[in-house]
C-alpha atoms as an extended CHARMM CRD file, in Angstrom:
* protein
*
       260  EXT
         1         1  UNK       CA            152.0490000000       98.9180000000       71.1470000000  PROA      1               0.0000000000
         2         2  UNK       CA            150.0740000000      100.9290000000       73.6830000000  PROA      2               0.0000000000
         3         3  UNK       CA            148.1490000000      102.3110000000       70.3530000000  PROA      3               0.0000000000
         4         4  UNK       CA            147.1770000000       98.5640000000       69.5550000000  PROA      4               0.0000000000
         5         5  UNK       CA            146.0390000000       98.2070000000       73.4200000000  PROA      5               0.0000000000
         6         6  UNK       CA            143.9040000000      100.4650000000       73.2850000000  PROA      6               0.0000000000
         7         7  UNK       CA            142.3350000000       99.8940000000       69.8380000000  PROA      7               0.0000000000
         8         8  UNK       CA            142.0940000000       96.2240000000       71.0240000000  PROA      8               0.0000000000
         9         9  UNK       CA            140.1070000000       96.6890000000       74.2370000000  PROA      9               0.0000000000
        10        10  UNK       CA            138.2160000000      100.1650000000       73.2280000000  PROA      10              0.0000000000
        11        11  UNK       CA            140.5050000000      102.2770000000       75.4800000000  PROA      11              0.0000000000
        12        12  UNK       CA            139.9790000000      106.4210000000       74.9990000000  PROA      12              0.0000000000
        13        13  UNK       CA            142.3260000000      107.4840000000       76.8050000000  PROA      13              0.0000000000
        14        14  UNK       CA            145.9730000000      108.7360000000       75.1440000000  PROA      14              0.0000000000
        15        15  UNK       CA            148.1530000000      106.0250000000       74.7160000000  PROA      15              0.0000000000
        16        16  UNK       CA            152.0270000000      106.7510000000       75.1040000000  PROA      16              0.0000000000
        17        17  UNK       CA            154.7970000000      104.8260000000       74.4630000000  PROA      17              0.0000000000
        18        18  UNK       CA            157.8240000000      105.2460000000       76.5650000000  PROA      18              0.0000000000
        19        19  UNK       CA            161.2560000000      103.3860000000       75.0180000000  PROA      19              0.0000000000
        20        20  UNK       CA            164.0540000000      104.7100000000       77.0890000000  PROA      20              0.0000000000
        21        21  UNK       CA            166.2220000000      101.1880000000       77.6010000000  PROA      21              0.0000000000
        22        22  UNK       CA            165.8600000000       99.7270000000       81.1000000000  PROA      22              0.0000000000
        23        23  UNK       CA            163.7590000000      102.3140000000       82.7510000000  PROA      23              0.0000000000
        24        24  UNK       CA            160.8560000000      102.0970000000       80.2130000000  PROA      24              0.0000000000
        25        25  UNK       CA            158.3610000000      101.0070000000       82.6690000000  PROA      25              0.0000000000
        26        26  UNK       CA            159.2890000000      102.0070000000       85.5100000000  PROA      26              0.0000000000
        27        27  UNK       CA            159.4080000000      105.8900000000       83.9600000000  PROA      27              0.0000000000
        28        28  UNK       CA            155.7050000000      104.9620000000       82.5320000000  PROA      28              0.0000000000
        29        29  UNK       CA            154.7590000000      104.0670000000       85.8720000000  PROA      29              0.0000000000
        30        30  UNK       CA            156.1230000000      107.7640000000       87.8840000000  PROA      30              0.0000000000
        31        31  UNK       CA            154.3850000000      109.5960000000       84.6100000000  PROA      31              0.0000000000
        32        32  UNK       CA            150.8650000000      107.5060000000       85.1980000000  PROA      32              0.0000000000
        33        33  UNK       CA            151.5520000000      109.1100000000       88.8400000000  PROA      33              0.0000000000
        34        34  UNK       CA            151.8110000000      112.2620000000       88.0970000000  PROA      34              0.0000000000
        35        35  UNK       CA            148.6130000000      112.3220000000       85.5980000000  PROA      35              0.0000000000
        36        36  UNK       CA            146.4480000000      110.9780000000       88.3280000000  PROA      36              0.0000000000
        37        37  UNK       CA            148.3370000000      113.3680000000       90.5790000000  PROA      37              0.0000000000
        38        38  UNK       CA            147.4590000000      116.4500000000       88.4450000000  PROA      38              0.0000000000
        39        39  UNK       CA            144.0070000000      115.1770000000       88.0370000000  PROA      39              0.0000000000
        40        40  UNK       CA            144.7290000000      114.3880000000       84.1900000000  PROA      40              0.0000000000
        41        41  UNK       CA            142.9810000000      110.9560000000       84.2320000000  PROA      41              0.0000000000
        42        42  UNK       CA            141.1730000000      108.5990000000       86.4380000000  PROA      42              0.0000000000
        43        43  UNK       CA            143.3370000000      105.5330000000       85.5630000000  PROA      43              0.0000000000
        44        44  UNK       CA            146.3890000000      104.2050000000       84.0160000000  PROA      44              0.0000000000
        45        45  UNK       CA            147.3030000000      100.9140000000       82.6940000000  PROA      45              0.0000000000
        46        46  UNK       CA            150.8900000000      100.5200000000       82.8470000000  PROA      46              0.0000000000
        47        47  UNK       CA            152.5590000000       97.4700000000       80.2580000000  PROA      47              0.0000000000
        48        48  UNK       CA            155.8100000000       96.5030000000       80.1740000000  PROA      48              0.0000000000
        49        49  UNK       CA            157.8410000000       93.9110000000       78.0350000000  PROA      49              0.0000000000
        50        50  UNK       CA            160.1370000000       92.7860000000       76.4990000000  PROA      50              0.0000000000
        51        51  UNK       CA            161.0430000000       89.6650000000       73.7790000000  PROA      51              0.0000000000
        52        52  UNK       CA            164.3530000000       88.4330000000       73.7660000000  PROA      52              0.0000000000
        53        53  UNK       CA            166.5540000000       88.7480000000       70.4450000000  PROA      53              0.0000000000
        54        54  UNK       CA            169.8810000000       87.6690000000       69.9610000000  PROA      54              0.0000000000
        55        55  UNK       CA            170.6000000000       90.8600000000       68.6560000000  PROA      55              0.0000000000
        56        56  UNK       CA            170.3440000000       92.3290000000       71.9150000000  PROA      56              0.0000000000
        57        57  UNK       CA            172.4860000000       89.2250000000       73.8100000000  PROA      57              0.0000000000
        58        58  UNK       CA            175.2700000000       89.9940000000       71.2090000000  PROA      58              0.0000000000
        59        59  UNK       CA            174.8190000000       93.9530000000       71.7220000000  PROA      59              0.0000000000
        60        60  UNK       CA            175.5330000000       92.9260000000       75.3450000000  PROA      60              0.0000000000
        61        61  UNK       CA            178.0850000000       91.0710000000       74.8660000000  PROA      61              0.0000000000
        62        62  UNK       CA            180.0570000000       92.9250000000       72.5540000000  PROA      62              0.0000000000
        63        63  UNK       CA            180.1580000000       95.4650000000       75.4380000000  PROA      63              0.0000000000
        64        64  UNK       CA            181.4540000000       93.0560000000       78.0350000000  PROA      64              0.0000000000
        65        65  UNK       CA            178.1210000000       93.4850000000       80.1090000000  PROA      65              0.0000000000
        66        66  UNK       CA            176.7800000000       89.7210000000       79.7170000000  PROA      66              0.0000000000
        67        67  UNK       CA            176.9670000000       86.8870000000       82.0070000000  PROA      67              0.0000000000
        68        68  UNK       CA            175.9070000000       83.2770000000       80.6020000000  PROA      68              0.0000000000
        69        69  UNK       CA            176.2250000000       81.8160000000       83.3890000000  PROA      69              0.0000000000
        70        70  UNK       CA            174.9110000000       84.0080000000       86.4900000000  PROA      70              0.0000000000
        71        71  UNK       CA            173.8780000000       86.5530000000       87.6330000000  PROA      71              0.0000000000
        72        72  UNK       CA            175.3120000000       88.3010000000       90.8820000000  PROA      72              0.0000000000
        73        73  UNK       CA            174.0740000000       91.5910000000       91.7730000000  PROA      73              0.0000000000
        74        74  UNK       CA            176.6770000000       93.5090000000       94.5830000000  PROA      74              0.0000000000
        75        75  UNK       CA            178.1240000000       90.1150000000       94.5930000000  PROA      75              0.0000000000
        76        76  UNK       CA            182.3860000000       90.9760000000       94.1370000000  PROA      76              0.0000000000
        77        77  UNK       CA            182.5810000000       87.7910000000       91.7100000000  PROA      77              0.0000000000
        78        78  UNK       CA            179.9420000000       89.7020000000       89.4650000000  PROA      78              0.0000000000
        79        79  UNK       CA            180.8090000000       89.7130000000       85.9610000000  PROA      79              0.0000000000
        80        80  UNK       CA            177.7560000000       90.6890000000       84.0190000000  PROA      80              0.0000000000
        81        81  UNK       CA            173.9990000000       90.3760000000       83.7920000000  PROA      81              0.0000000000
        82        82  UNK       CA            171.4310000000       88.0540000000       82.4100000000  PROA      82              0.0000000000
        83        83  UNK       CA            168.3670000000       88.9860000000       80.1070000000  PROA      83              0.0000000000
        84        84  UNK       CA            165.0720000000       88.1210000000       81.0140000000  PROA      84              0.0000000000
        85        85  UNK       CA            162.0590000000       87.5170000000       78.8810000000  PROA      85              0.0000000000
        86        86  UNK       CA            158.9600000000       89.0030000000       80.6410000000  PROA      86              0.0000000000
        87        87  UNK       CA            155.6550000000       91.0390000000       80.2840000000  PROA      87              0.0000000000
        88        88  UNK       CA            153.8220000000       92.3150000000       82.9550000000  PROA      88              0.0000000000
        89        89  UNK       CA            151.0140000000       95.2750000000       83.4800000000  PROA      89              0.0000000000
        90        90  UNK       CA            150.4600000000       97.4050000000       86.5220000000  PROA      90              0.0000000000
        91        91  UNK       CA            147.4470000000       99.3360000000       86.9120000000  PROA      91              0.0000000000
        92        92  UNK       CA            147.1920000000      102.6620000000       88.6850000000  PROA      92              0.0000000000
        93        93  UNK       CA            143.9080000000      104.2840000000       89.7740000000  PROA      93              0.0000000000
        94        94  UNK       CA            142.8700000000      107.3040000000       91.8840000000  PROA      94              0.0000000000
        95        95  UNK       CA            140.5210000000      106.5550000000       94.9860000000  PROA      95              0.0000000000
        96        96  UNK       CA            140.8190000000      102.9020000000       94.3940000000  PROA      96              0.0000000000
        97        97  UNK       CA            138.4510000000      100.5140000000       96.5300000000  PROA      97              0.0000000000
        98        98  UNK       CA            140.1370000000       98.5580000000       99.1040000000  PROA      98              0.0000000000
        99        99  UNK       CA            139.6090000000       94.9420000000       98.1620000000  PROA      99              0.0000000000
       100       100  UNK       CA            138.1060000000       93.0960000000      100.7690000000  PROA      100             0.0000000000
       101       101  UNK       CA            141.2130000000       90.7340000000      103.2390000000  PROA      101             0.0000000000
       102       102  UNK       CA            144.1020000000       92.5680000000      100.6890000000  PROA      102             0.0000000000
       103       103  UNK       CA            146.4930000000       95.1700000000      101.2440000000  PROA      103             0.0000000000
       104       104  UNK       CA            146.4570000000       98.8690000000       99.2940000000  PROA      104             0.0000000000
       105       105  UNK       CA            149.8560000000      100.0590000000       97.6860000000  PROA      105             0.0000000000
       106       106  UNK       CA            150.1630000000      104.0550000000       97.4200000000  PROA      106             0.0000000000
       107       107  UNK       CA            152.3450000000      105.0520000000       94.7650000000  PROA      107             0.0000000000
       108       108  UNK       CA            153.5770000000      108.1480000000       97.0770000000  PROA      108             0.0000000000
       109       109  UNK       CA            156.4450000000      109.8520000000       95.0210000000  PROA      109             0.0000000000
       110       110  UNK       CA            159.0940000000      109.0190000000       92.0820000000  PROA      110             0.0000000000
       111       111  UNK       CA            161.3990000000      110.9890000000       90.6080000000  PROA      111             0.0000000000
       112       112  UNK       CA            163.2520000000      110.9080000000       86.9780000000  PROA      112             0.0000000000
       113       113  UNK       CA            166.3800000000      112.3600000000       85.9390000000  PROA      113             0.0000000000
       114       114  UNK       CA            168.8380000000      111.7750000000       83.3460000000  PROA      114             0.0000000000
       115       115  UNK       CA            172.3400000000      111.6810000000       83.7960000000  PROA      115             0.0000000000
       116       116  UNK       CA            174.8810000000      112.2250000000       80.8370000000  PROA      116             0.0000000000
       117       117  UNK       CA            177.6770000000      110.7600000000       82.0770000000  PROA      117             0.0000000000
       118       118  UNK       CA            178.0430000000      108.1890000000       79.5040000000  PROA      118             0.0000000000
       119       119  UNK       CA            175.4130000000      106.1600000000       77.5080000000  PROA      119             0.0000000000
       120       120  UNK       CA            176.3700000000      102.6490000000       78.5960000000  PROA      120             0.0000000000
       121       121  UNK       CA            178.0080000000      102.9850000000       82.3870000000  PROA      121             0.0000000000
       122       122  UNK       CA            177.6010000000      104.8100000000       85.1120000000  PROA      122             0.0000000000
       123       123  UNK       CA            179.7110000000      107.4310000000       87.6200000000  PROA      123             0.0000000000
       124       124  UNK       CA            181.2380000000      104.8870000000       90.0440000000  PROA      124             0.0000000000
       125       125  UNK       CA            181.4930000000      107.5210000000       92.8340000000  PROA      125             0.0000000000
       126       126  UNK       CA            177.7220000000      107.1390000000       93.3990000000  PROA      126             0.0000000000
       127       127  UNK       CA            176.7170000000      110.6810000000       93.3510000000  PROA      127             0.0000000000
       128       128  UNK       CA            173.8540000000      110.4660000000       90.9330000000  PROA      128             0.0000000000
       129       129  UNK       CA            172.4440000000      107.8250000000       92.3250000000  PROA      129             0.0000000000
       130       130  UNK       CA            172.4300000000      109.4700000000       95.8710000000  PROA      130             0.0000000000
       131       131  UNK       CA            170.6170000000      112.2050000000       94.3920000000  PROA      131             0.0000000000
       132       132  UNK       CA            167.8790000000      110.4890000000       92.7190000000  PROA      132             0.0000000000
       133       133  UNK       CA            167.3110000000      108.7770000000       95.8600000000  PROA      133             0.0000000000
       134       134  UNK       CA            167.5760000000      111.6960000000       97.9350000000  PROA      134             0.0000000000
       135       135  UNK       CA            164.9880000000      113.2880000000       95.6670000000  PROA      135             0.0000000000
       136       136  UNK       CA            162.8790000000      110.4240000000       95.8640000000  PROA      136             0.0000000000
       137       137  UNK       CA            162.9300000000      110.8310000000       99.7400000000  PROA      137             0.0000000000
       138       138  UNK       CA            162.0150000000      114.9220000000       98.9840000000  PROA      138             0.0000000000
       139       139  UNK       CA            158.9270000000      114.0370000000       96.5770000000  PROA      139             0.0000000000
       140       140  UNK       CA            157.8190000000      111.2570000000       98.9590000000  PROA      140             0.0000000000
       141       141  UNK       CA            157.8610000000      113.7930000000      102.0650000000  PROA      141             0.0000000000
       142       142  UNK       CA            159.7350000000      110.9780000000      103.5480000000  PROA      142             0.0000000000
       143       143  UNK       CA            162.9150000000      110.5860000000      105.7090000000  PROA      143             0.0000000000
       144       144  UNK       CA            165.4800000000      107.4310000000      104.6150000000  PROA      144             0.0000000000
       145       145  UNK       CA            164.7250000000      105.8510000000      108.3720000000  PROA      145             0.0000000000
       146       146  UNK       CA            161.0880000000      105.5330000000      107.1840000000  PROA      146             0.0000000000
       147       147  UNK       CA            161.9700000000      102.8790000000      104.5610000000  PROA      147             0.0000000000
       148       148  UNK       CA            161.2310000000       99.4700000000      105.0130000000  PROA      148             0.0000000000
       149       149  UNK       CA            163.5160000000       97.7990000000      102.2610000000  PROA      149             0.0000000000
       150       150  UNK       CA            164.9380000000       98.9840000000       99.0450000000  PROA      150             0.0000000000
       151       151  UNK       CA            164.1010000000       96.8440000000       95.5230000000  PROA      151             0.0000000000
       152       152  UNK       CA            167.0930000000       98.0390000000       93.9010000000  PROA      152             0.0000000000
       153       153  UNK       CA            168.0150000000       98.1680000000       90.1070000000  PROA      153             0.0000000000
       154       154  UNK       CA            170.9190000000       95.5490000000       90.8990000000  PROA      154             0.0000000000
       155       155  UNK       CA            172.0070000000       94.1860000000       87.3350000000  PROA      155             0.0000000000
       156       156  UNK       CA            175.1400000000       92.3240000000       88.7070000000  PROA      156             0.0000000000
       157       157  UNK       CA            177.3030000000       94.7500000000       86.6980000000  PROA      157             0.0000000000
       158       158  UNK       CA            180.5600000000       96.2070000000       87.7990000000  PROA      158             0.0000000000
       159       159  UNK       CA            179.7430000000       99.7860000000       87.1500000000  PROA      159             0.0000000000
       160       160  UNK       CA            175.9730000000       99.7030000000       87.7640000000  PROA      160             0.0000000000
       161       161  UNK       CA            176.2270000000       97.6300000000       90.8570000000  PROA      161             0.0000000000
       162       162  UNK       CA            179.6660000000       99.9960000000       92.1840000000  PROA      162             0.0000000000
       163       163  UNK       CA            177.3500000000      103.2760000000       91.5270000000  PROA      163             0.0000000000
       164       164  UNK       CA            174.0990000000      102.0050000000       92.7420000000  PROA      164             0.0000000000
       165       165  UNK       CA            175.8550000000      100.5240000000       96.0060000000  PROA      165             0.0000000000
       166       166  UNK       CA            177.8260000000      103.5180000000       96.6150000000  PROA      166             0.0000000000
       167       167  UNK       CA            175.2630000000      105.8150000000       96.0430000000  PROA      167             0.0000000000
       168       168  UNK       CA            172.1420000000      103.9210000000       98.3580000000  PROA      168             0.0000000000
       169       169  UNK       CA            174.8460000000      103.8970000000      100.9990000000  PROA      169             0.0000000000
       170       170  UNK       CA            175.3950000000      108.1110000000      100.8180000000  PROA      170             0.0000000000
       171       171  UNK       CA            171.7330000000      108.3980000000      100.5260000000  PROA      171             0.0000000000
       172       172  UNK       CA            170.9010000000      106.2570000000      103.9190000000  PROA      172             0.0000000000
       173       173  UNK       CA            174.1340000000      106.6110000000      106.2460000000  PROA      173             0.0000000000
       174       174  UNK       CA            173.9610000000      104.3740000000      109.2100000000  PROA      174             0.0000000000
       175       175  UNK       CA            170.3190000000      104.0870000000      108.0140000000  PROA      175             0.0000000000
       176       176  UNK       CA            170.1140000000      101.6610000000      105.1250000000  PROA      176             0.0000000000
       177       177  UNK       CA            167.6390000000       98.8870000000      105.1130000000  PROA      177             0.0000000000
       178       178  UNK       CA            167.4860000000       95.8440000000      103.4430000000  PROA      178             0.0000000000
       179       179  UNK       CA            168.7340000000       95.9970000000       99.7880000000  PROA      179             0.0000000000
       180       180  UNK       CA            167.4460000000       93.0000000000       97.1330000000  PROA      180             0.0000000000
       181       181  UNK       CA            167.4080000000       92.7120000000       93.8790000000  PROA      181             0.0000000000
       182       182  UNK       CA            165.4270000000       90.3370000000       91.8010000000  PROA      182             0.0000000000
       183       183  UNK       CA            167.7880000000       90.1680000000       88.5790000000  PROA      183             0.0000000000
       184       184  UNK       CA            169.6190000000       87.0390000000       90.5660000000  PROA      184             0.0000000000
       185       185  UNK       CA            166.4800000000       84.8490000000       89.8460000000  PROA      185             0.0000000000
       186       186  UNK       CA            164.3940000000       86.6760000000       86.9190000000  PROA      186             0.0000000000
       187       187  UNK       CA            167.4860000000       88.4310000000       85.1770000000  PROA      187             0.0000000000
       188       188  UNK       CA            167.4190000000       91.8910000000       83.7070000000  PROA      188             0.0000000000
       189       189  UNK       CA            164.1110000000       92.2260000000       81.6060000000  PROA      189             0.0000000000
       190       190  UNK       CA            165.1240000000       96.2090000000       80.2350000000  PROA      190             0.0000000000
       191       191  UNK       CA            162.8090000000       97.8600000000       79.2000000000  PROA      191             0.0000000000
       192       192  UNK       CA            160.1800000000       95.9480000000       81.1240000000  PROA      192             0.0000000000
       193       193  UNK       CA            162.2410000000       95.6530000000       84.5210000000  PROA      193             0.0000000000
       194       194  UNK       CA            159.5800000000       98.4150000000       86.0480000000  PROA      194             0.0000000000
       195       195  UNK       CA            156.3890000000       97.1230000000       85.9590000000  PROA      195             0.0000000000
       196       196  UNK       CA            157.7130000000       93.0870000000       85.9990000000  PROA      196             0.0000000000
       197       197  UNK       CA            159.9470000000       93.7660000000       89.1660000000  PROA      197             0.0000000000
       198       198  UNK       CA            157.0380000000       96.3830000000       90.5340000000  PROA      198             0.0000000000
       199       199  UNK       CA            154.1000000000       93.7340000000       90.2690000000  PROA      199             0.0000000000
       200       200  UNK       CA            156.5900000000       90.7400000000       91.8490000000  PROA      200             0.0000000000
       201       201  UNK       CA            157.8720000000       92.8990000000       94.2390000000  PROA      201             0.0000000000
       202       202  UNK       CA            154.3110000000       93.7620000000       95.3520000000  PROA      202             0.0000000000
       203       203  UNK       CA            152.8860000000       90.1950000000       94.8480000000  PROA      203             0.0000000000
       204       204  UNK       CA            156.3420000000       89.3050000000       97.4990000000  PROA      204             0.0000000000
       205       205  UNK       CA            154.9010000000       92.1360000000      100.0090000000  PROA      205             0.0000000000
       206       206  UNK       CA            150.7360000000       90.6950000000       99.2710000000  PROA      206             0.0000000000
       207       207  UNK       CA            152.2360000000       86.9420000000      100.5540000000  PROA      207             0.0000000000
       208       208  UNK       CA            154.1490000000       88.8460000000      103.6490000000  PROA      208             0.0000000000
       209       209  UNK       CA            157.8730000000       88.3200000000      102.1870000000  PROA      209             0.0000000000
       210       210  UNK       CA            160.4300000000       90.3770000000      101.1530000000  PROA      210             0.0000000000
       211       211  UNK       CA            162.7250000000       87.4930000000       99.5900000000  PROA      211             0.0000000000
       212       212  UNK       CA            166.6470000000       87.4400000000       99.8650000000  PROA      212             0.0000000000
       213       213  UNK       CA            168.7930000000       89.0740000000       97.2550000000  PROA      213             0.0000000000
       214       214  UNK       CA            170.1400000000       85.6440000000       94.9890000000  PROA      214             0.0000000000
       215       215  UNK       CA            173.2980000000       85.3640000000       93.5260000000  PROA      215             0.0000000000
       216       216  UNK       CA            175.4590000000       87.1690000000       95.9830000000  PROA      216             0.0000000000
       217       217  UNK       CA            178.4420000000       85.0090000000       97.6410000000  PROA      217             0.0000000000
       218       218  UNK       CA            181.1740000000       87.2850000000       98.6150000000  PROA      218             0.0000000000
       219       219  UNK       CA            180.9570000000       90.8050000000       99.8510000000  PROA      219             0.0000000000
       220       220  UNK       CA            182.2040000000       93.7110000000       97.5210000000  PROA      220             0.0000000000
       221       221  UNK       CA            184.5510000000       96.0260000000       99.6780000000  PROA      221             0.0000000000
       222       222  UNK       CA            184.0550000000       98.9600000000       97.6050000000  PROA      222             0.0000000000
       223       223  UNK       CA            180.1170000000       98.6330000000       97.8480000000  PROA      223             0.0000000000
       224       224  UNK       CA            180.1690000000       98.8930000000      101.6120000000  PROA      224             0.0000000000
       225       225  UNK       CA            177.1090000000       96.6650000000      102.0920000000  PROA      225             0.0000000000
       226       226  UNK       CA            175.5160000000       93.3180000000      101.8750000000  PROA      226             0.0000000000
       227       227  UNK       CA            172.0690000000       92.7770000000       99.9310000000  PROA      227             0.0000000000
       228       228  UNK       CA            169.6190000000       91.2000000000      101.7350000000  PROA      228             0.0000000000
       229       229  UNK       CA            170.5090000000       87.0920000000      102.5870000000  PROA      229             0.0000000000
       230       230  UNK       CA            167.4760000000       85.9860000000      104.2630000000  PROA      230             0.0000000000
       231       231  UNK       CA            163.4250000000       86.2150000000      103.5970000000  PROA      231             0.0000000000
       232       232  UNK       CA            162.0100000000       88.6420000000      105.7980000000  PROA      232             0.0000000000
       233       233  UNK       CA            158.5110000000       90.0040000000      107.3540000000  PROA      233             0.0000000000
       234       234  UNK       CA            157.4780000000       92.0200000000      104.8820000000  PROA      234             0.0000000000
       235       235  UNK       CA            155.8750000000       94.6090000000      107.2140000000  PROA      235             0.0000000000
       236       236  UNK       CA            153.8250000000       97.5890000000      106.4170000000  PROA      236             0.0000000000
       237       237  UNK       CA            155.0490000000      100.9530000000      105.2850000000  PROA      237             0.0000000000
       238       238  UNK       CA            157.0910000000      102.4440000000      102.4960000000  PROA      238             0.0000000000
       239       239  UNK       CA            159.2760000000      100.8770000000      100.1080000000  PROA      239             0.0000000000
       240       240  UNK       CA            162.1780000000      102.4050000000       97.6840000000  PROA      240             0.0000000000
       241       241  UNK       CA            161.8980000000      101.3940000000       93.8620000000  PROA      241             0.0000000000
       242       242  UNK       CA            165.1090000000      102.2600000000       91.8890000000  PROA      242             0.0000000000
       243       243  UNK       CA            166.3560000000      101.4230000000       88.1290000000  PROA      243             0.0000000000
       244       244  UNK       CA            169.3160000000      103.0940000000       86.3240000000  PROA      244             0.0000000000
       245       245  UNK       CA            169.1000000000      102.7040000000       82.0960000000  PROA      245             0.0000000000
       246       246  UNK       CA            171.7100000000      103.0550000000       79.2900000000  PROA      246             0.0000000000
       247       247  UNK       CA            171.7030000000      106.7660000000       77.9400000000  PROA      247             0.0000000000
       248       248  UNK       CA            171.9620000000      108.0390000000       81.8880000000  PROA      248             0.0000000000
       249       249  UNK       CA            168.3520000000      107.5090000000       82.5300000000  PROA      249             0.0000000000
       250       250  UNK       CA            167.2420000000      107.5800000000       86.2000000000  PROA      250             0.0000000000
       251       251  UNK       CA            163.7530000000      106.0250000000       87.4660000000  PROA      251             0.0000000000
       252       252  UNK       CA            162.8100000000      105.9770000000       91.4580000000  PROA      252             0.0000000000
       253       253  UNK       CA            159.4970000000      106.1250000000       93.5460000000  PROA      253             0.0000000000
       254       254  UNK       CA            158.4010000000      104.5160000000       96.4450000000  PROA      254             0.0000000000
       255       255  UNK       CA            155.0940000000      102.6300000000       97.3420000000  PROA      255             0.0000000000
       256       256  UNK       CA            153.7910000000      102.6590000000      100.6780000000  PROA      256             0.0000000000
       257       257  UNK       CA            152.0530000000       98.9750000000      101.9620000000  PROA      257             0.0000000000
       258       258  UNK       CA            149.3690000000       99.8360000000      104.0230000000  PROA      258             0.0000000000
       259       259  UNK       CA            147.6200000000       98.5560000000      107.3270000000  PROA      259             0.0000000000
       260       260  UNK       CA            144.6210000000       96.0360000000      106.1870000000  PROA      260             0.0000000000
């Protein structure tokens, strides 16, 4: 795909292709980073999406993962996820020029790891996902009281909501902000989850909102937390990105809104 992209519009650049389940995107996005980071290239286009095939609602199914009727991310009633059918491109660019009455968004530092733990679940003690994060907070040269809000990865899961909730709650302490996910209104769009919950979460923080975190209803004891319930400011500063894929792999970064 990113080979008939750039045949299509005359791109000559090196397309790459990144399928690594749900953190496809996202893991496209932290590599762009790095290029422009090392000076590699002057720009990256960044495309994420995925159809929907029933092949891959029966694949979730047949592992008990699949939720027909809603989703709940860190909800305790949560019993699954639901797929989403979405496309979405995010463009990165060194020195960009500030666009006239709109915010800039620095991408300031992601991290990737992969965990091998299991191919379809996740370590419910929350251990890798503290250290991505806490890695996150190392690349970024930030501290966890410097983040604003946390878009998490949130599928609505047992596992993946237990590990991600545990884990965000080691990484912060007494610290931790206000945790959404997005799944709860646009479901889980795999592989293209990164850039389509990265360009809505940014389009949220453009119209000054960080929206509430849908489909929760009663709180999760072992998750020690409640995701966000109301729309709030959506003030300047630096926010945490985080999605967790089958096969153990690990995306987070974090993209600082700054002052117009």
């Amino acid at each position: 795909m990113a080979e008939a992209i750039a045949q299509k519009y005359g791109i000559r650049g090196l397309p790459l292709t990144f399928s690594m389940a749900c953190v496809s995107s996202s893991h496209a996005l932290v590599i762009a980073a790095q290029l422009l980071a090392q000076k590699k290239i002057k720009r990256a286009i960044v495309v994420g999406f995925e159809p929907l095939l029933n092949l891959t609602l029966q694949g979730f199914a047949s592992l008990l993962l699949y939720d027909s009727e809603k989703c709940r991310p860190f909800c305790n009633l949560r019993s699954g996820m639901q797929i989403g059918e979405a496309a979405s491109c995010v463009i990165l660019e060194e020195g960009a020029k500030r666009v006239p009455g709109r915010h800039q968004y620095l991408f300031t530092g992601g991290y990737l790891f992969n965990d091998n733990n299991s191919l379809t679940s996740a370590g419910t003690d929350g251990e890798m996902v503290r250290g991505v994060v806490s890695q996150t907070f190392a690349k970024a040269g930030l501290a966890p009281g410097e983040i604003v809000a946390v878009k998490a990865h949130g599928t609505g899961t047992r596992d993946n909501d237990l590990s991600e909730g545990r884990g965000l709650v080691r990484a912060f302490g007494e610290k931790l902000p206000p945790v959404v996910s997005l799944k709860g209104v646009i479901g889980h769009c795999l592989g293209a989850a990164g850039a389509v919950e990265t360009a809505l979460w940014l389009s949220c923080l453009e119209e000054g909102t960080i929206p509430r975190s849908f489909g929760f209803t009663q709180v999760d004891p072992e998750i020690g937390f409640v995701p966000s319930q109301e729309n709030i400011p959506a003030a300047d500063g630096a926010y945490l990105f985080t999605f967790f894929g089958f096969g153990g792999t690990c995306t987070s970064y974090i993209i600082r809104k700054m002052a117009s």
